[in-house]
C-alpha positions as semicolon CSV with decimal commas, in nm:
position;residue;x (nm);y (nm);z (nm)
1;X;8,762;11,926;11,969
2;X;8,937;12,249;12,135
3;X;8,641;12,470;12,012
4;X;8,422;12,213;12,212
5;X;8,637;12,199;12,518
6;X;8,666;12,567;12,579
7;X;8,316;12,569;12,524
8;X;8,267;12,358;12,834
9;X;8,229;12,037;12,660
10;X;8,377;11,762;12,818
11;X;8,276;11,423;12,601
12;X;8,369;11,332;12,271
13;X;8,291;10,987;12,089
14;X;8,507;10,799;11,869
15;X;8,370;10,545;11,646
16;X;8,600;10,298;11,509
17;X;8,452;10,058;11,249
18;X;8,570;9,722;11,275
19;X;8,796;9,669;10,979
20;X;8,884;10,022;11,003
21;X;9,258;10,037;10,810
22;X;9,522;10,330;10,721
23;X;9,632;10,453;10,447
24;X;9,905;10,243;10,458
25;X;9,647;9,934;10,531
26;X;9,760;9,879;10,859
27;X;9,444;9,822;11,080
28;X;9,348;10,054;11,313
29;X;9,225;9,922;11,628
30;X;9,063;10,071;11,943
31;X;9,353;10,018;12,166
32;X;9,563;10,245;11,922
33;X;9,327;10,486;11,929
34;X;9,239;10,500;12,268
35;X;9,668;10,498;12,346
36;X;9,744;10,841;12,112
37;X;9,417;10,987;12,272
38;X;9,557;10,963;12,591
39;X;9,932;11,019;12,500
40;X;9,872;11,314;12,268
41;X;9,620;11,464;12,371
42;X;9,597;11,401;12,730
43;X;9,248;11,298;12,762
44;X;9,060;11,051;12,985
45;X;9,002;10,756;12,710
46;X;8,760;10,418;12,736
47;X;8,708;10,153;12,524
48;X;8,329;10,029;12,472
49;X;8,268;9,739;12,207
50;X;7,926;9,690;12,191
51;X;7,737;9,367;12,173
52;X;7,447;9,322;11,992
53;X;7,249;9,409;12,288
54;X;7,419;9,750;12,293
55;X;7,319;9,775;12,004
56;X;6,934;9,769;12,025
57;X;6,653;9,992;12,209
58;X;6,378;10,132;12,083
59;X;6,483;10,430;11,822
60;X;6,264;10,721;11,780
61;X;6,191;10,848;11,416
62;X;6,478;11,122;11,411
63;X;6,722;10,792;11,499
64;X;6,567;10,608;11,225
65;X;6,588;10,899;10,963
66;X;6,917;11,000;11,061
67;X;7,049;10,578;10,993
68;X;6,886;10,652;10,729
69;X;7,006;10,912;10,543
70;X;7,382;10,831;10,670
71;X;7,332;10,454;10,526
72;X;7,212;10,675;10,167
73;X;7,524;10,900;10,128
74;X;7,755;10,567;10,276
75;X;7,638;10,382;9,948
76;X;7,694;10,680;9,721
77;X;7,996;10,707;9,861
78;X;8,100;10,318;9,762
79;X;7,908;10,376;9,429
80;X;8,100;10,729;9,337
81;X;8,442;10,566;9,481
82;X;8,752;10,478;9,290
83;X;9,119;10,309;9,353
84;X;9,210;10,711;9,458
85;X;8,911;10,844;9,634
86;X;9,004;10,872;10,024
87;X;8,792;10,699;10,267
88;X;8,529;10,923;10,365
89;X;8,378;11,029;10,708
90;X;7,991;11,053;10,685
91;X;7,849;11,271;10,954
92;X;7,619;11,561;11,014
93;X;7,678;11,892;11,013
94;X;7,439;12,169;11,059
95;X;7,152;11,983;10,998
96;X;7,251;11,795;10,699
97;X;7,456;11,498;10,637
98;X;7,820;11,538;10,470
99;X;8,084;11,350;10,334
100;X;8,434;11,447;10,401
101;X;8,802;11,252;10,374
102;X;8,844;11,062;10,725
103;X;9,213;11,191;10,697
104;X;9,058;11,551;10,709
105;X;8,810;11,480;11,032
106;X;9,131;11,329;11,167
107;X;9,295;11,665;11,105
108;X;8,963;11,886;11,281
109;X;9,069;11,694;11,625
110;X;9,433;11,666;11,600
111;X;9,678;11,906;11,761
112;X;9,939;12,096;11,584
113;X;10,264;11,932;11,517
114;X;10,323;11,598;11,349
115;X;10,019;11,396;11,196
116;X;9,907;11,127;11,455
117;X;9,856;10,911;11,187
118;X;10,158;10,871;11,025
């Protein structure tokens, strides 16, 4: 997120999937997240739940491939898993979709010094 920033980027998105726990199983909820955003960090946080109306529009066939190929690697991801696999962060990068521990795209956007997760 500091790459972005000095870059001149000023938004970021946080997705937070309902259910969305810690490694110690405690849930982790927008409010929290929006709270050490602002705290650590110092940046300008909202919250946005969206409805299902949020939800819809009309995608265009790069939205619909993208869904896609995110919803393929999020069921090899469940299929590959076991009791010690870490719960994985499906995005894009460079063109192509990857699969990396959530705790270590947590890590990418956290500042130095204690975890913010802990």
């Amino acid at each position: 997120m500091g790459q972005g920033r000095r870059r001149g980027k000023r938004k970021t998105i946080v997705i937070v999937a309902e259910g969305a726990i810690d490694s110690d199983l405690l849930p982790i909820s927008p409010n929290y997240l929006k709270d050490l955003l602002s705290e650590k960090l110092g940046l300008d946080t909202r919250i946005t739940t969206l409805g299902h109306t949020q939800r819809g529009g009309v995608p265009c066939a790069f939205d619909r491939y993208l869904a896609t190929m995110q919803g393929v690697e999020a069921v090899k991801a469940v299929l590959e898993s076991t009791a010690d696999t870490p719960s994985p962060m499906i995005g894009m990068r460079e063109n192509k979709i990857i699969r990396i521990p959530l705790v270590d795209a947590v890590k990418l956007v956290s500042p130095p010094g204690p975890p913010l997760l802990s």
